[in-house]
PyMOL Python script that loads the backbone (N, CA, C, O; Angstrom):
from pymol import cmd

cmd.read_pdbstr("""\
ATOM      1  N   UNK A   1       0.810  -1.200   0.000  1.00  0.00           N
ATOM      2  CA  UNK A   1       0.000   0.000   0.000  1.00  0.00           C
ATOM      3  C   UNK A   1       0.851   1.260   0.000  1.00  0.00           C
ATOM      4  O   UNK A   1       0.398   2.336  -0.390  1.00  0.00           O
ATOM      5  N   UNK A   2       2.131   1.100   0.459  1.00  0.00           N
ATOM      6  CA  UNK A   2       2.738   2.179   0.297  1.00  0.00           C
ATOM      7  C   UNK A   2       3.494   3.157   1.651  1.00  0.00           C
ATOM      8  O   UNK A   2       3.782   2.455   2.621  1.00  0.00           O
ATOM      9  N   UNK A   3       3.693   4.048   1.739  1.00  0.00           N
ATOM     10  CA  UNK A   3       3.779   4.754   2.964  1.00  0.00           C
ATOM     11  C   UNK A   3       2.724   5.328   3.193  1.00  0.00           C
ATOM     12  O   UNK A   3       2.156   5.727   2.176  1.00  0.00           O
ATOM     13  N   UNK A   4       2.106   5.581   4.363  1.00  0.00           N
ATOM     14  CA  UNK A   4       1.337   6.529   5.299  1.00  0.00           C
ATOM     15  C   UNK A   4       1.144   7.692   4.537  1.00  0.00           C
ATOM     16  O   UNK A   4       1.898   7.889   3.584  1.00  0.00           O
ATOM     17  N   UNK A   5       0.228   8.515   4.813  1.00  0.00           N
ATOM     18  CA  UNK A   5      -0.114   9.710   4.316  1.00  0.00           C
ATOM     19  C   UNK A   5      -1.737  10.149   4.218  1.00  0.00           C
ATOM     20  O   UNK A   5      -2.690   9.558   4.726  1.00  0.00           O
ATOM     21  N   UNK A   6      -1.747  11.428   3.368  1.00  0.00           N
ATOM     22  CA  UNK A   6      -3.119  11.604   3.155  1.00  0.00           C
ATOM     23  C   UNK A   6      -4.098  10.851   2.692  1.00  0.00           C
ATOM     24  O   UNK A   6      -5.316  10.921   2.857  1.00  0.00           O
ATOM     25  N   UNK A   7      -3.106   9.768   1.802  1.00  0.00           N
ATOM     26  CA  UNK A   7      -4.659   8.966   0.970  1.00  0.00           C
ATOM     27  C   UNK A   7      -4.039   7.730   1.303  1.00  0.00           C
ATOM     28  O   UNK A   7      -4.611   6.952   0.539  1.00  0.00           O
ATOM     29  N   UNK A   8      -2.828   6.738   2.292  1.00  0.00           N
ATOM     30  CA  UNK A   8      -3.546   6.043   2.805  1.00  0.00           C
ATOM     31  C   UNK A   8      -4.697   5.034   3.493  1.00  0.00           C
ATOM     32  O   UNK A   8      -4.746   3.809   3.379  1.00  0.00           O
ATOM     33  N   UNK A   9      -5.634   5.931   4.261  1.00  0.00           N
ATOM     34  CA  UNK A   9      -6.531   5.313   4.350  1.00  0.00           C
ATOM     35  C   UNK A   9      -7.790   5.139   3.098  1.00  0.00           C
ATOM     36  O   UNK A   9      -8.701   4.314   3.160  1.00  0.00           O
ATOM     37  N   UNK A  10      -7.538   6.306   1.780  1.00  0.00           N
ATOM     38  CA  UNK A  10      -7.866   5.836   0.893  1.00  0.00           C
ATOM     39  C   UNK A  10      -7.695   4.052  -0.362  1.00  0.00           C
ATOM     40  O   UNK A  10      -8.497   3.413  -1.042  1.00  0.00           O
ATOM     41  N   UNK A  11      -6.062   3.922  -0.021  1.00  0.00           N
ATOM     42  CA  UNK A  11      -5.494   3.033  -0.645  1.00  0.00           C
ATOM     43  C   UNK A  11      -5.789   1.938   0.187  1.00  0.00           C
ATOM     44  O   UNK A  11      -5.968   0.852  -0.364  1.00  0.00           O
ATOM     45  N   UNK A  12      -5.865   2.009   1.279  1.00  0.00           N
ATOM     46  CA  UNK A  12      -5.992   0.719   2.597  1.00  0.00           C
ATOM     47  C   UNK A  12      -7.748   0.181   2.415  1.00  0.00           C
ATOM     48  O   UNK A  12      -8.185  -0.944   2.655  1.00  0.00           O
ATOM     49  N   UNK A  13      -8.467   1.308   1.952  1.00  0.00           N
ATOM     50  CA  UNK A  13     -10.062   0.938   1.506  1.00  0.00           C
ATOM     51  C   UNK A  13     -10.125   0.123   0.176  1.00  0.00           C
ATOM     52  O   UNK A  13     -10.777  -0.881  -0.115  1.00  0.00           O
ATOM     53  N   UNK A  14      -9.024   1.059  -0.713  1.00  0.00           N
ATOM     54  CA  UNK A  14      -9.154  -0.095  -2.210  1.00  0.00           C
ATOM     55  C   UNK A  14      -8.482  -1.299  -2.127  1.00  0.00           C
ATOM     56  O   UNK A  14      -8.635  -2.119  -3.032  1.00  0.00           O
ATOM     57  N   UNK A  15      -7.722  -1.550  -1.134  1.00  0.00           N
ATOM     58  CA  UNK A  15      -7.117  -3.175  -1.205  1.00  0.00           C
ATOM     59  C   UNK A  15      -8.007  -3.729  -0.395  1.00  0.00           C
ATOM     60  O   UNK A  15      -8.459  -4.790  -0.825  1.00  0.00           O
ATOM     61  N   UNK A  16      -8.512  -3.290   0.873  1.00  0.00           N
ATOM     62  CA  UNK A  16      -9.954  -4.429   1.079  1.00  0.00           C
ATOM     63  C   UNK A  16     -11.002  -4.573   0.241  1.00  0.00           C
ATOM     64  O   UNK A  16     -11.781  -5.524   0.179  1.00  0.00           O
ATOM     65  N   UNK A  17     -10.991  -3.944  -0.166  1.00  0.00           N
ATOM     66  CA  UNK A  17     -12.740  -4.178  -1.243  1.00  0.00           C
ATOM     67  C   UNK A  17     -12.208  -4.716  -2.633  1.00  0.00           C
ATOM     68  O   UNK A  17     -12.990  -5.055  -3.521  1.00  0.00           O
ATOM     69  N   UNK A  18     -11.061  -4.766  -2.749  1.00  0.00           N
ATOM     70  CA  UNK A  18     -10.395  -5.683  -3.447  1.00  0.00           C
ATOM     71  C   UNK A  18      -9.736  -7.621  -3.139  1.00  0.00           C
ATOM     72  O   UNK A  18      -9.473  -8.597  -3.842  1.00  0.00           O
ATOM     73  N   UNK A  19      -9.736  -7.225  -1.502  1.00  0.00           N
ATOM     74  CA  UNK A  19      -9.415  -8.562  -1.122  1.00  0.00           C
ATOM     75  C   UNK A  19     -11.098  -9.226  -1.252  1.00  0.00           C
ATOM     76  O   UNK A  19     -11.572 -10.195  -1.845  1.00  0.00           O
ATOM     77  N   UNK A  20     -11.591  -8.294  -0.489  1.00  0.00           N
ATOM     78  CA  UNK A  20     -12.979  -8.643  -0.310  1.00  0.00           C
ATOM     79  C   UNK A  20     -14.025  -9.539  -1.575  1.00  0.00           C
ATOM     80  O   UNK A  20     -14.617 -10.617  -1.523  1.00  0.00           O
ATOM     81  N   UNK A  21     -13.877  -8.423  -2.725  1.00  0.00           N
ATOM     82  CA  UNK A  21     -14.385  -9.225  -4.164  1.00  0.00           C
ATOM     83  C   UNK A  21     -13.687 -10.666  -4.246  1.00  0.00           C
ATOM     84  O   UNK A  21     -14.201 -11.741  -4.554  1.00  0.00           O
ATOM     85  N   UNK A  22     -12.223 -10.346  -3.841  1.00  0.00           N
ATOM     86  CA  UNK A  22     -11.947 -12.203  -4.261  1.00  0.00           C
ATOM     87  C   UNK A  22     -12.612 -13.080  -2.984  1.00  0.00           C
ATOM     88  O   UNK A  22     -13.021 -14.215  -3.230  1.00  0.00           O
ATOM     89  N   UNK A  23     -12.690 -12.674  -1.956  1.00  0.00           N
ATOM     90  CA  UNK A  23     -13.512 -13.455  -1.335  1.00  0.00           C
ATOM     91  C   UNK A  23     -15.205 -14.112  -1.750  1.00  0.00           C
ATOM     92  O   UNK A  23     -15.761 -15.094  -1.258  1.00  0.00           O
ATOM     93  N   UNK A  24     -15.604 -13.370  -2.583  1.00  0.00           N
ATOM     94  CA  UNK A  24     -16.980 -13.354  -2.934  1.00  0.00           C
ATOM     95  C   UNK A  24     -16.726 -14.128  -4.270  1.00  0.00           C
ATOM     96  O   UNK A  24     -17.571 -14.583  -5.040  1.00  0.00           O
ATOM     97  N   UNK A  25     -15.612 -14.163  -4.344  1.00  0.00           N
ATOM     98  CA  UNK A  25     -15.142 -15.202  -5.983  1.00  0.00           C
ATOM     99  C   UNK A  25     -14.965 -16.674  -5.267  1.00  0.00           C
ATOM    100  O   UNK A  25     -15.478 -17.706  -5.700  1.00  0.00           O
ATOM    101  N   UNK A  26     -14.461 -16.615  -4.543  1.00  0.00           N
ATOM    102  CA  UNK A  26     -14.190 -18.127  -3.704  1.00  0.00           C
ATOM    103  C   UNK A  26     -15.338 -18.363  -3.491  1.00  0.00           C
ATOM    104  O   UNK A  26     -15.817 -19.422  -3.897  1.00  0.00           O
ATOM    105  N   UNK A  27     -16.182 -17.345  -2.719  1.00  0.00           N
ATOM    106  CA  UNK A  27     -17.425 -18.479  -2.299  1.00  0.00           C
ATOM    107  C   UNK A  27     -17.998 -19.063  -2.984  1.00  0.00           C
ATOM    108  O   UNK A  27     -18.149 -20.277  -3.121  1.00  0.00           O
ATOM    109  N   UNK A  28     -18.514 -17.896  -3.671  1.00  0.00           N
ATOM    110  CA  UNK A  28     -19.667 -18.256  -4.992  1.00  0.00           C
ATOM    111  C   UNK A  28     -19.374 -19.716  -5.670  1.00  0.00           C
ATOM    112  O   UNK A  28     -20.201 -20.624  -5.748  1.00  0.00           O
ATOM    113  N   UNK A  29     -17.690 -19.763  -6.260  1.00  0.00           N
ATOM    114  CA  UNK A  29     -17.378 -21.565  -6.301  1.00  0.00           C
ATOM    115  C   UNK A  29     -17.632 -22.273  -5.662  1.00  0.00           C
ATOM    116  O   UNK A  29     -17.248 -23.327  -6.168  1.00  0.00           O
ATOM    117  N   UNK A  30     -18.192 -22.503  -4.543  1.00  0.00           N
ATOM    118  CA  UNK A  30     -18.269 -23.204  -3.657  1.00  0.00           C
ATOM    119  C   UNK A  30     -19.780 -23.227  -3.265  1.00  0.00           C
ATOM    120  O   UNK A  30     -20.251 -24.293  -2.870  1.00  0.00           O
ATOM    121  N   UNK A  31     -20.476 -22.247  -3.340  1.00  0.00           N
ATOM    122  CA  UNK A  31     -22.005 -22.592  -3.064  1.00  0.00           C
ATOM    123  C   UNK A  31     -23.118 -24.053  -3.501  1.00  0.00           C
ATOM    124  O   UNK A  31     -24.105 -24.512  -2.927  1.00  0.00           O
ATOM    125  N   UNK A  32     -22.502 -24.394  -4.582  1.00  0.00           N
ATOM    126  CA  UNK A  32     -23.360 -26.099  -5.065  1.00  0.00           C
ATOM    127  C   UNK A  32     -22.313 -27.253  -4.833  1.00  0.00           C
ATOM    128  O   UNK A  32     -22.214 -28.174  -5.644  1.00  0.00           O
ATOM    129  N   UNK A  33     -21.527 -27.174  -3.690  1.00  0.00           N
ATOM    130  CA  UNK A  33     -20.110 -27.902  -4.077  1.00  0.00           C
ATOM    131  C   UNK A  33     -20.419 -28.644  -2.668  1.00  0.00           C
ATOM    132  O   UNK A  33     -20.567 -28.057  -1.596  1.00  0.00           O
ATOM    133  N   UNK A  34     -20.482 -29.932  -2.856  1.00  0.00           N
ATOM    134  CA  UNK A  34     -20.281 -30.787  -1.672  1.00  0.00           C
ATOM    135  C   UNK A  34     -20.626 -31.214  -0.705  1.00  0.00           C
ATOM    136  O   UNK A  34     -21.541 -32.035  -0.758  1.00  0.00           O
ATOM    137  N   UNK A  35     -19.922 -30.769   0.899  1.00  0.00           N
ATOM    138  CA  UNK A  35     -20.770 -30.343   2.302  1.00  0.00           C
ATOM    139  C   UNK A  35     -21.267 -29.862   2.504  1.00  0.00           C
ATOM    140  O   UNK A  35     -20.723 -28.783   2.736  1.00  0.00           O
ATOM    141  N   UNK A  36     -22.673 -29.835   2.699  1.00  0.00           N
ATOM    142  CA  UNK A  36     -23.437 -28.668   3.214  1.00  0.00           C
ATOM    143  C   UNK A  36     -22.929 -27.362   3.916  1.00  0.00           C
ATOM    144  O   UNK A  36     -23.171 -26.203   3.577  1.00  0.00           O
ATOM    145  N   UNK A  37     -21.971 -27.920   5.244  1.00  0.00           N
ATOM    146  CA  UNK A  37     -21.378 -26.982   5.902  1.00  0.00           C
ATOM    147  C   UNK A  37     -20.562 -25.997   5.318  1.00  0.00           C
ATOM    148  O   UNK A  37     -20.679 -24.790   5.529  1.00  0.00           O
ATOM    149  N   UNK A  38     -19.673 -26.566   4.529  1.00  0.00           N
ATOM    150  CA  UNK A  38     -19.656 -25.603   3.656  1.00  0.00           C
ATOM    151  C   UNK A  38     -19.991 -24.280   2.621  1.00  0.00           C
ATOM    152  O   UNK A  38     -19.430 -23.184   2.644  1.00  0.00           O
ATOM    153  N   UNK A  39     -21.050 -24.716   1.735  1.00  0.00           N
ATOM    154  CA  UNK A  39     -21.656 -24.008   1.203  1.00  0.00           C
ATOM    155  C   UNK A  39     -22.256 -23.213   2.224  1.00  0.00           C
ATOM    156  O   UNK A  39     -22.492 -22.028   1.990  1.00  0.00           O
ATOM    157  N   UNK A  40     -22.595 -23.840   3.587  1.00  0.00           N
ATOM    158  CA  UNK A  40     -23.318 -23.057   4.616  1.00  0.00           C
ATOM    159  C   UNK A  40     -22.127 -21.472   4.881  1.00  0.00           C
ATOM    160  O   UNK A  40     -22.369 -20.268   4.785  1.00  0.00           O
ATOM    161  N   UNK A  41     -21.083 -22.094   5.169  1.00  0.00           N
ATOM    162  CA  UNK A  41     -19.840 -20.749   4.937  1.00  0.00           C
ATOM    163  C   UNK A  41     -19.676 -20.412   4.220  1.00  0.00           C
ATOM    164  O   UNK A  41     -19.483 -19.203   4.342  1.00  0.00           O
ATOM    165  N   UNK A  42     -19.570 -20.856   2.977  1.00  0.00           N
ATOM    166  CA  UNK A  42     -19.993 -19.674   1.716  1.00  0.00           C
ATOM    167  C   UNK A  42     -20.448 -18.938   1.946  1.00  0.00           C
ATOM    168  O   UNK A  42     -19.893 -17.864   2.180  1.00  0.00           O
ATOM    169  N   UNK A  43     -21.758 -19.141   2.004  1.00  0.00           N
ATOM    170  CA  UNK A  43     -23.201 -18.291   2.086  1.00  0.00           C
ATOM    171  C   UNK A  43     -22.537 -16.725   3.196  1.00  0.00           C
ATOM    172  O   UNK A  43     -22.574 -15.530   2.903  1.00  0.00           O
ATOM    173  N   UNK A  44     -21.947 -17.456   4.564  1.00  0.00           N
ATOM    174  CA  UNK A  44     -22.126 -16.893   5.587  1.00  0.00           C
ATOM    175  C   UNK A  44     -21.176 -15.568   5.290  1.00  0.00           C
ATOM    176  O   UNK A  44     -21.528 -14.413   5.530  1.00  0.00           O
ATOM    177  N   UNK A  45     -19.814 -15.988   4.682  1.00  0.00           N
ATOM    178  CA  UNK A  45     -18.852 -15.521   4.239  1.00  0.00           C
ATOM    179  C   UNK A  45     -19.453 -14.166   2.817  1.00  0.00           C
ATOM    180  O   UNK A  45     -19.321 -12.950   2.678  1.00  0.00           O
ATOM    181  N   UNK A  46     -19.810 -14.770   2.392  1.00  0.00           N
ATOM    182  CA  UNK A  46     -20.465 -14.043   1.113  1.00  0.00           C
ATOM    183  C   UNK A  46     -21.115 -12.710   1.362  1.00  0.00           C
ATOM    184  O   UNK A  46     -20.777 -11.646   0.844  1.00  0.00           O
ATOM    185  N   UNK A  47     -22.577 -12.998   2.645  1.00  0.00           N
ATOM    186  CA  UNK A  47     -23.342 -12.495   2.957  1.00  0.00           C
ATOM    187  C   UNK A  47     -22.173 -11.347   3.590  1.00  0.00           C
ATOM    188  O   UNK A  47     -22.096 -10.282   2.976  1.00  0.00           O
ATOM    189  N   UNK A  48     -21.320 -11.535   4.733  1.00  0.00           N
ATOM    190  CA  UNK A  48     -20.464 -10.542   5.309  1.00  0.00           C
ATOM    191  C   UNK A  48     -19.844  -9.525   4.676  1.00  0.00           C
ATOM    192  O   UNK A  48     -20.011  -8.329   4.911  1.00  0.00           O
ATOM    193  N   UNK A  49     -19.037 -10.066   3.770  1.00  0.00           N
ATOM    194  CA  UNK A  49     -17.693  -9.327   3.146  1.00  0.00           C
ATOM    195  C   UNK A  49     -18.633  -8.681   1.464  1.00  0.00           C
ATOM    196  O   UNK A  49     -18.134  -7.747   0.838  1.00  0.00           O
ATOM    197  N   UNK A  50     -19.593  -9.170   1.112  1.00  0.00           N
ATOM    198  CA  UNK A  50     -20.801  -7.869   0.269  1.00  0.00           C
ATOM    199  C   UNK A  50     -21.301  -6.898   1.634  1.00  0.00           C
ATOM    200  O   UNK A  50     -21.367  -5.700   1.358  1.00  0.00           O
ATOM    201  N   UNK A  51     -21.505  -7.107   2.447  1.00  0.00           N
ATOM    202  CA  UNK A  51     -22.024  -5.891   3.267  1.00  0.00           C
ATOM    203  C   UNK A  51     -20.840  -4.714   3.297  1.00  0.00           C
ATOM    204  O   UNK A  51     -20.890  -3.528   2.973  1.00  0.00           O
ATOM    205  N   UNK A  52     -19.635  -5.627   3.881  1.00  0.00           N
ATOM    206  CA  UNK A  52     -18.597  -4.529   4.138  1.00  0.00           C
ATOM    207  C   UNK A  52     -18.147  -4.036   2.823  1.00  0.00           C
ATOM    208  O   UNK A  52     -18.061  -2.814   2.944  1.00  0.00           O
ATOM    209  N   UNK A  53     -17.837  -4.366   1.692  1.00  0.00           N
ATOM    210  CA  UNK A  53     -17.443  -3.695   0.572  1.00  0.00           C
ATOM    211  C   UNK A  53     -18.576  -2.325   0.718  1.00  0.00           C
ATOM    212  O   UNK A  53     -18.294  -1.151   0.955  1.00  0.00           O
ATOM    213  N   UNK A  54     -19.706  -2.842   0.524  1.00  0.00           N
ATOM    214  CA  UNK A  54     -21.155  -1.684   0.328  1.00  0.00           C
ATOM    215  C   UNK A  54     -20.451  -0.613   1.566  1.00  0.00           C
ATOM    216  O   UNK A  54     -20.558   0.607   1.445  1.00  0.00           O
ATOM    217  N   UNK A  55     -19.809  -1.178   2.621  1.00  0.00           N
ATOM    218  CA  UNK A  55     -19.703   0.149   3.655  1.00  0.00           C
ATOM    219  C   UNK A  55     -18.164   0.755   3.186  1.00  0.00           C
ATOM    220  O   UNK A  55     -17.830   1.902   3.485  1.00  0.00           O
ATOM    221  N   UNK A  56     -17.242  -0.208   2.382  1.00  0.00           N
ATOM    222  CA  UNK A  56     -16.060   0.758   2.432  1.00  0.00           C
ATOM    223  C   UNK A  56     -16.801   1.485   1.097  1.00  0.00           C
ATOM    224  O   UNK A  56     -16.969   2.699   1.212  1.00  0.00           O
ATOM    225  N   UNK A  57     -17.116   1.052   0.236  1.00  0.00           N
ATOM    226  CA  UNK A  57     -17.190   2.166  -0.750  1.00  0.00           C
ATOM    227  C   UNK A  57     -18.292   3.454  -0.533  1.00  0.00           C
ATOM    228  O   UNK A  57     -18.483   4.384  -1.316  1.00  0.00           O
ATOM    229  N   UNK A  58     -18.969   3.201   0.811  1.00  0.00           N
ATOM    230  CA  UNK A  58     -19.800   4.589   1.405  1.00  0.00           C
ATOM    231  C   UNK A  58     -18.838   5.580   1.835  1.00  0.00           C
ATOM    232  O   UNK A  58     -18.611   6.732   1.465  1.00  0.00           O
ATOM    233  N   UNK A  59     -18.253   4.703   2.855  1.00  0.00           N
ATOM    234  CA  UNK A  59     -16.892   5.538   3.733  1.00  0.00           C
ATOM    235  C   UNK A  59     -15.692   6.102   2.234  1.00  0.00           C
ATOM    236  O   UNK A  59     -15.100   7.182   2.246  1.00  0.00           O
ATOM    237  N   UNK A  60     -15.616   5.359   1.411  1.00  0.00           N
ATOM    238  CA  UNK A  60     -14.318   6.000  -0.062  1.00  0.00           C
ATOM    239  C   UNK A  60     -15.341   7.529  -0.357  1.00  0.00           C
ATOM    240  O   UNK A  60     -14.795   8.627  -0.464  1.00  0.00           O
ATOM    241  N   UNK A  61     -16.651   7.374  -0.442  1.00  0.00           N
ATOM    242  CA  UNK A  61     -17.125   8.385  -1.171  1.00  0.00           C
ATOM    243  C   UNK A  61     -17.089   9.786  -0.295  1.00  0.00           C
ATOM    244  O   UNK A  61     -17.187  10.947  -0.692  1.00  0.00           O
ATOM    245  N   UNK A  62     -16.922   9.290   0.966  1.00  0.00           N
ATOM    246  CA  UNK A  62     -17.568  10.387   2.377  1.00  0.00           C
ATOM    247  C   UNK A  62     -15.596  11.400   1.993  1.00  0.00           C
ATOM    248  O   UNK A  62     -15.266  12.382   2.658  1.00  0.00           O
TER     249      UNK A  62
END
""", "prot")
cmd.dss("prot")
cmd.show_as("cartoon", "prot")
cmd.util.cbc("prot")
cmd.orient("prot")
């Protein structure tokens, strides 16, 4: 991310909502796949890390 500074916590928002999308890429593979329990964490996983993207990109715009 770089050194510290003014846009920092800008750059620290685009690499989570960037880690975040690949998280929502993993699950989604995994939703018709196998153990239930699984797909059950998919789901759970999925459901989380789409909420928080929706809040970093509120907080990027603020």
């Amino acid at each position: 991310m770089g050194p510290a500074g003014s846009t920092y916590d800008l750059r620290f928002i685009d690499g989570m909502v960037e880690h975040h999308t690949g998280a929502l890429r993993m699950s989604e593979d995994v939703f018709n796949i196998g153990a239930p329990g699984v797909g059950a964490l998919a789901n759970s996983i999925w459901d989380e890390q789409a909420r928080e993207i929706k809040a970093m990109r509120e907080w990027r715009k603020a």
